[in-house]
N, C-alpha and C positions, 0 to 999 in steps of 0.2 A: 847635310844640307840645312839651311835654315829658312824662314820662310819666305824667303826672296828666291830661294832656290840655288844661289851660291854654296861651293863647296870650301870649306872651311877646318883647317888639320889643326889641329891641336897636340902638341907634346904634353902628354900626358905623368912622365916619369917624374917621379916625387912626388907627384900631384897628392894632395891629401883624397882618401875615400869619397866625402862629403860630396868635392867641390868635382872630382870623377864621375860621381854618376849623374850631378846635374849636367854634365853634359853628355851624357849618355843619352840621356833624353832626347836629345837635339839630331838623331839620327838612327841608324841603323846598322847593327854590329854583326859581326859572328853569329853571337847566340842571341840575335833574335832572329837571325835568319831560319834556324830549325823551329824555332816556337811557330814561325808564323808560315811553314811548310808544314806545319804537325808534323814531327818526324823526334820534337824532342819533350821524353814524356813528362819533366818535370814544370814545363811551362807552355800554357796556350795561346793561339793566336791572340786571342781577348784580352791576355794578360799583360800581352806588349802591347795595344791599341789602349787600353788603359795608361799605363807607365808613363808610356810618351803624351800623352794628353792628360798627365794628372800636376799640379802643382808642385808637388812635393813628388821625388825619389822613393817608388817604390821598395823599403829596406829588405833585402832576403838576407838570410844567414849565412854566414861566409862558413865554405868545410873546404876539407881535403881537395878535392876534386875542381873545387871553385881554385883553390890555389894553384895547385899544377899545371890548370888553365892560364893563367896569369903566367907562370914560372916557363910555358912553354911557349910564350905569344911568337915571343921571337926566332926561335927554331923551327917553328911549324913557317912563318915568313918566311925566313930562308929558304926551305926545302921548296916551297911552292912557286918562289921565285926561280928557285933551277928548274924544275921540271917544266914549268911554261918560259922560261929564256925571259923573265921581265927583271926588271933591276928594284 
């Protein structure tokens, strides 16, 4: 959402790193959904409430795990779209 409160998708694919996480900022994802339940231990509610209200993209270090995350965006979509019947 932005701050009008409209919702607003973005195709992301190719998109360069940089210009992906400045819009990362602009909403609420996946993984900040567990930072901000605390349930995910490598990042805290503070840490997204920070991110999203800081100027500049927060840079973290990209590993393994951060990629297969990525690599699996679209499989995990799927299955979740069968299991709840949405398109």
């Amino acid at each position: 959402m932005n701050i009008l409160g409209a919702k607003r998708l973005v195709n992301t694919t190719g998109m360069p790193r940089e210009k992906w996480l400045r819009y990362r900022q602009f909403g609420l994802g996946g993984s900040d959904a567990g930072a901000i339940l605390a349930v995910n231990p490598y990042r805290s509610p503070m840490e997204v409430f920070r991110d999203k209200l800081s100027e500049f993209p927060i840079e973290t270090e990209d590993n393994e795990a951060m990629r297969q995350g990525r690599d699996l965006e679209e499989y995990v979509a799927k299955r979740f779209c069968e299991q709840e019947g949405k398109t």
